[in-house]
C-alpha positions in Angstrom: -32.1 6.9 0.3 -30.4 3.7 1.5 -29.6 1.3 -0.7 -28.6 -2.5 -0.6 -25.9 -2.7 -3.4 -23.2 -0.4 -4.7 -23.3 0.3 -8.4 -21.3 -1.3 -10.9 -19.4 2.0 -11.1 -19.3 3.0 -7.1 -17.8 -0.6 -7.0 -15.0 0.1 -9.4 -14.3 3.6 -7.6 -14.3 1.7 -4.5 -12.2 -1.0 -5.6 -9.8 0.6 -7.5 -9.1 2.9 -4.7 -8.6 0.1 -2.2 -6.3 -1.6 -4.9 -4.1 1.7 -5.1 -4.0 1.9 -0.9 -2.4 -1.3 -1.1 -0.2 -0.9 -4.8 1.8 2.0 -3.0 5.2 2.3 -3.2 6.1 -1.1 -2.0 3.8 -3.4 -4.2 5.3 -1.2 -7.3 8.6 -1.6 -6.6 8.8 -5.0 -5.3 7.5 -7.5 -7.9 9.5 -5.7 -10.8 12.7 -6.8 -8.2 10.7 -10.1 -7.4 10.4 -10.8 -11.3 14.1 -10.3 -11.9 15.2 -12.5 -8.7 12.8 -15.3 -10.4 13.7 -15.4 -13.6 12.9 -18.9 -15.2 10.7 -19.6 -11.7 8.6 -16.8 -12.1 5.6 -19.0 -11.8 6.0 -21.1 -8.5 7.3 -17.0 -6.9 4.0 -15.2 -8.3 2.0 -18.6 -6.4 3.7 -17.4 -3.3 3.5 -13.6 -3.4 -0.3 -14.7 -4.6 -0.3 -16.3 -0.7 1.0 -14.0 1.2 0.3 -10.7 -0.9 -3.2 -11.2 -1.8 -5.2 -14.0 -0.3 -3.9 -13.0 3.1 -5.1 -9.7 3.2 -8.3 -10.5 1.7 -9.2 -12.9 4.5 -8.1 -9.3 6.4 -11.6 -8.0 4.9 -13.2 -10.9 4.9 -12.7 -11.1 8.9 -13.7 -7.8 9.4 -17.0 -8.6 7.8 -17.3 -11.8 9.5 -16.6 -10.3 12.9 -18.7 -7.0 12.2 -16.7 -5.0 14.0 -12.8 -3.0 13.4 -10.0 -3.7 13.7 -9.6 -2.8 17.3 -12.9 -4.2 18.1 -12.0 -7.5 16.6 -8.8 -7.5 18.4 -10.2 -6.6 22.0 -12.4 -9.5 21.7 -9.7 -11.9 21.6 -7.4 -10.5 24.8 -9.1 -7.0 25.7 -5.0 -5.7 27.1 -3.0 -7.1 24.4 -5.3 -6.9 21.7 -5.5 -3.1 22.5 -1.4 -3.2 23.1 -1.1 -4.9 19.3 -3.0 -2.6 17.8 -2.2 0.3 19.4 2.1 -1.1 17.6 0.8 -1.8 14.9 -1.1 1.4 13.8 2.1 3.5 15.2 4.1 1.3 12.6 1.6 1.2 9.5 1.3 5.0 10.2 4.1 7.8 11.4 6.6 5.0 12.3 7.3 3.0 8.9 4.9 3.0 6.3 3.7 6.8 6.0 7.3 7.9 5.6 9.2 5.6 3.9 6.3 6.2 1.0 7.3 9.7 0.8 11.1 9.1 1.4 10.8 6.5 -2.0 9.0 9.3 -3.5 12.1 12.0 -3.3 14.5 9.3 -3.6 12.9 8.2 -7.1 12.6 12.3 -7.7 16.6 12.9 -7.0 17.6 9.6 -8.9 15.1 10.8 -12.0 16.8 14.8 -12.1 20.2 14.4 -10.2 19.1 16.5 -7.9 22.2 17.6 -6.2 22.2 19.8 -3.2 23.6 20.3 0.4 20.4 22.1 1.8 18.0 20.6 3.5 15.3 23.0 2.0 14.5 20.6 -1.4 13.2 18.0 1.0 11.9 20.0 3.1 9.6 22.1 0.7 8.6 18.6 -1.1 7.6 16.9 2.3 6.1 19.7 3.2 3.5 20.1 0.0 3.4 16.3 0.1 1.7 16.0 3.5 -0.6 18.8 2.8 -1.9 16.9 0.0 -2.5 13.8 2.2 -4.1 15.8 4.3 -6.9 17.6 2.0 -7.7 13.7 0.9 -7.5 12.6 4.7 -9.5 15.3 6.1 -13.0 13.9 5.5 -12.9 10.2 6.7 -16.5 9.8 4.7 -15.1 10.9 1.2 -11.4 9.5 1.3 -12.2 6.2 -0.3 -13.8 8.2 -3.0 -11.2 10.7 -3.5 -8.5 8.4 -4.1 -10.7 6.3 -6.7 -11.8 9.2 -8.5 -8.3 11.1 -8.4 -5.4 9.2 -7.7 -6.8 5.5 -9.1 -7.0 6.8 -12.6 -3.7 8.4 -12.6 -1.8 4.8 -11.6 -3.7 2.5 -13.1 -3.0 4.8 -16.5 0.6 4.7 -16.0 1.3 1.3 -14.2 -1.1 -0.5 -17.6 1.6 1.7 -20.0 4.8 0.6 -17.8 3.2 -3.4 -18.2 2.0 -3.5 -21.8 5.5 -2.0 -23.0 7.7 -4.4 -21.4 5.5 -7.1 -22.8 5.2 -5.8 -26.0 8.8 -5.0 -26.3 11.2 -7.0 -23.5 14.5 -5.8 -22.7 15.9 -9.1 -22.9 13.9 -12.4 -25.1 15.6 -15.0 -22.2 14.4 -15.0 -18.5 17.7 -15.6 -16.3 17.4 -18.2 -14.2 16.8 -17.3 -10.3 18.9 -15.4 -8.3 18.0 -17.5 -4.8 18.6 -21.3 -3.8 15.2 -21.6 -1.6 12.0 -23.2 -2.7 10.5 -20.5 -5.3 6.9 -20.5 -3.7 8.6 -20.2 0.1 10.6 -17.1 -1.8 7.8 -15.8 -3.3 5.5 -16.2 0.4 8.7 -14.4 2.3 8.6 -11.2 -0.1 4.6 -11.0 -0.5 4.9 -11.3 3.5 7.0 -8.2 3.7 4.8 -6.2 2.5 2.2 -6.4 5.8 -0.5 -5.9 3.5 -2.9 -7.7 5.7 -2.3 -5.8 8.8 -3.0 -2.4 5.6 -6.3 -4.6 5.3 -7.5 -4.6 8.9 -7.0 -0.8 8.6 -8.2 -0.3 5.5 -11.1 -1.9 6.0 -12.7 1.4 8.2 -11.7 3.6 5.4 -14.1 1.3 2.7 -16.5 0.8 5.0 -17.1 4.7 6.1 -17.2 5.2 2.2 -20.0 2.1 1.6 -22.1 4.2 4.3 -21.5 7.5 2.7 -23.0 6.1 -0.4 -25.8 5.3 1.3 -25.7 1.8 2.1 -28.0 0.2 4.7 -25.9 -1.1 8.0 -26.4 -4.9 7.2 -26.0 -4.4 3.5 -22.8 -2.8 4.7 -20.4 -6.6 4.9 -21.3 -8.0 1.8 -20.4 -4.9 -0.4 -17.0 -4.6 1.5 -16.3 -8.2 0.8 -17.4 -7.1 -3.3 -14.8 -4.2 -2.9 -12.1 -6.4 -1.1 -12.3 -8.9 -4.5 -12.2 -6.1 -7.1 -9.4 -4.4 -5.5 -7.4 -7.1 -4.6 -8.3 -8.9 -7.7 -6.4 -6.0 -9.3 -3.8 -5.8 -7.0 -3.2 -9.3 -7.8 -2.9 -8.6 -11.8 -0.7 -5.8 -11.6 1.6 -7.8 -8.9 2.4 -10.5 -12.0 2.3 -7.9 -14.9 5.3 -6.3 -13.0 6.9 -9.9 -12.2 6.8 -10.2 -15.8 8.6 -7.0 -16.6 11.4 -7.5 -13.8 12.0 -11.1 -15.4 11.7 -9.5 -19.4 15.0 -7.4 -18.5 16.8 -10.6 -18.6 19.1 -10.2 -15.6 20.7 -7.4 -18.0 20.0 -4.6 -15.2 22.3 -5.1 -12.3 20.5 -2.9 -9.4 17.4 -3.1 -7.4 14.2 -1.7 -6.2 13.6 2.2 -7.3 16.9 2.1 -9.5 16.0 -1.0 -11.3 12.6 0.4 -12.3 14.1 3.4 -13.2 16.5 1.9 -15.5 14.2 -0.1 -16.8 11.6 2.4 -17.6 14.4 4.5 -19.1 15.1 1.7 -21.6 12.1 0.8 -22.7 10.9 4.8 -22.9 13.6 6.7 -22.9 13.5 10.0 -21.0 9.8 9.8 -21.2 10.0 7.1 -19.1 11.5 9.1 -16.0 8.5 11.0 -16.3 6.4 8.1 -16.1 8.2 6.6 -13.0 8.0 9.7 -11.2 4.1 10.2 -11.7 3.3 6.8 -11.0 5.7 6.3 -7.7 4.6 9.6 -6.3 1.0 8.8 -7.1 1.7 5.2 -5.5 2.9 6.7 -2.6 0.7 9.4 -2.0 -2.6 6.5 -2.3 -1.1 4.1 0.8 -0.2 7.6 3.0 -3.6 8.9 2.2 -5.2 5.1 3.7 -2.3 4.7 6.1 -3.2 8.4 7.9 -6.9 7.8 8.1 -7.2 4.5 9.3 -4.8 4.8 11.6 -6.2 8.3 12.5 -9.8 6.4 12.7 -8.2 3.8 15.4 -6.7 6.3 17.3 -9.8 8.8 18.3 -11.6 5.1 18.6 -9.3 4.0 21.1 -9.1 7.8 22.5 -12.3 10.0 22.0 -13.7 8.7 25.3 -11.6 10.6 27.3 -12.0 14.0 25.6 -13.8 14.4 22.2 -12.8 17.5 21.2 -8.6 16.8 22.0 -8.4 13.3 20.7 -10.1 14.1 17.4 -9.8 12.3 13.7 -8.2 15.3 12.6 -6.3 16.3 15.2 -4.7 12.8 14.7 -4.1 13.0 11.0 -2.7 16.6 11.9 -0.3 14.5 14.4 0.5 12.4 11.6 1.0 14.0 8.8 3.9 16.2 11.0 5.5 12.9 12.8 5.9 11.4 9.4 7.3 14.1 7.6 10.2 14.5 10.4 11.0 10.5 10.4 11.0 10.6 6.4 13.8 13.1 6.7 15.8 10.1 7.8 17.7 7.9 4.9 15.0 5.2 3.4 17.5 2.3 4.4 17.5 3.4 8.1 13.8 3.7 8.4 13.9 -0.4 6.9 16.7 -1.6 9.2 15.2 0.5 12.3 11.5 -0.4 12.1 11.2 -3.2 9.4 11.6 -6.4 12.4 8.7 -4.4 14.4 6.6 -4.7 11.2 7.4 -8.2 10.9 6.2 -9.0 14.6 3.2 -7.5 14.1 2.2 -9.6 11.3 1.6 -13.8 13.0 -0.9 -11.9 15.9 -3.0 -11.0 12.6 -2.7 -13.4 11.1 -4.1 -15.5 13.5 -7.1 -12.4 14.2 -7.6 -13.2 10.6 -8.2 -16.7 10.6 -9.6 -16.9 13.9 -12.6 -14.9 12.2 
């Protein structure tokens, strides 16, 4: 039966998965470092990452309701060769390039930091990114039920464990005195720079054809189709954008008394506030976190690909032979150390991001 509307509960399903495609690893890590660089301008920062991290990629899904058409499609219209050259880079770097491995390489980095895993062989990694891409796969292998999968699965899981993580370092803060900031810059520009880095608008464009294959599985009609992605896009990101400051707010609560960064600093300060139960915690929740932007990273990208593709033969240039091709190509780069991945591909990323920004706007 088609419908015109989600209901209140497919739109929290919906949401909250497209909230955890775009928490991942990064947007867990970062604003827990974010809050402690801030300190005492933890206000003007959060306005910034607000910017860049949230408002930006929902003008990603607002375009691609506005334009009624993909990603590609909205990028061919503007220059036909480069819009097919841009996206063609930027789905190699949102997918088996960058962001599909370094999730999993912050995944087994957070697992050896958590047990001291200590070991010369090769086969540890090897056996975890193995299981780990044959998960993604089950949840990638139906483009129609992925959204769904992760909402009803994974979205519970994180949102659990990142509320827990929150409410304790509010409830009970490491320190009682925010240091004051780590940087010299303007706070807001600060904050913009970091939520910048985390591409999640060029994540939106891609997204977008994972939540909208999941608004037609539940049976909405074609022009109903827009309006209940834009619905999605605020409940998700909406979320995203709570959970962002919660974090900010626990980074700054240690107080500057934690001297490291990123996974280690969470760990650390997990560990304080919840002792050895809160290794557990960070491990379930990063994994989890990882695991829900690989899952959207693979099929979108995976979607693009037999888009750009299928024409030339169906049966070759298939959306599972692509997230077959994925899955494989990110597990071998993940292998690599999570700094190198950064250093190597991290500029690429940043190119890719003023060309949608301007797609973005444009629409």
């Amino acid at each position: 039966m088609v419908r015109k509307d989600l209901g209140v509960k497919e739109l929290l399903i919906m949401g909250g998965a497209l909230f955890s495609m775009h928490f991942g690893a990064a947007c867990m890590l970062f604003p827990v470092q974010w809050g402690k660089d801030a300190g005492t301008a933890l206000w003007p920062v959060f306005i910034g990452v607000l910017l860049s991290g949230v408002i930006l990629p929902y003008f990603g899904y607002l375009a691609l309701a506005r334009g009624d058409g993909t990603f590609l499609e909205l990028s061919k219209r503007l220059s036909p060769g480069f819009g097919t050259f841009f996206v063609a880079l930027t789905i190699f770097v949102i997918g088996p390039l960058y962001m599909v491995p370094r999730m999993s390489a912050a995944a087994w980095a957070g697992i050896v930091q958590i047990t001291g895993l200590q070991s010369e062989s090769m086969l540890p990694v090897i056996s975890f990114s193995v299981i780990y891409y044959l998960i993604t796969y089950w949840f990638v292998v139906n483009p129609g039920k992925v959204i769904d999968k992760i909402g009803k699965i994974l979205f519970p899981i994180l949102i659990v464990v990142v509320t827990a993580v929150i409410t304790k370092s509010i409830l009970c803060p490491i320190s009682d005195v925010w240091a004051p900031p780590s940087f010299n810059q303007n706070p807001v520009v600060y904050g913009f720079l970091e939520g910048y880095a985390t591409a999640d608008l060029q994540c939106a464009m891609l997204f977008g054809i994972i939540v909208i294959q999941g608004i037609k599985n539940a049976g909405i009609s074609e022009r109903d189709t827009n309006r209940n992605l834009i619905k999605i896009g605020f409940v998700g990101l909406g979320l995203l954008a709570v959970t962002i400051l919660g974090h900010m707010i626990a980074g700054a609560n240690t107080g500057g008394t934690i001297d490291l960064t990123l996974s280690a600093l969470y760990t650390e300060m997990v560990r304080v506030l919840w002792g050895n139960t809160g290794g557990i915690l960070f491990n379930i929740a990063l994994v989890t976190a990882a695991l829900t932007t690989a899952v959207g990273a693979v099929s979108s990208t995976s979607e693009i690909w037999q888009e750009l593709l299928a024409s030339k033969n169906p049966k070759l240039f298939s959306y599972r032979n692509f997230c077959i091709i994925s899955c494989v190509l990110s597990a071998i780069v993940s292998f690599a150390d999570l700094d190198t991945i950064v250093k190597v591909i991290g500029p690429i990323l940043d190119a890719c991001y003023p060309p949608a920004i301007v797609i973005a706007i444009f629409y």
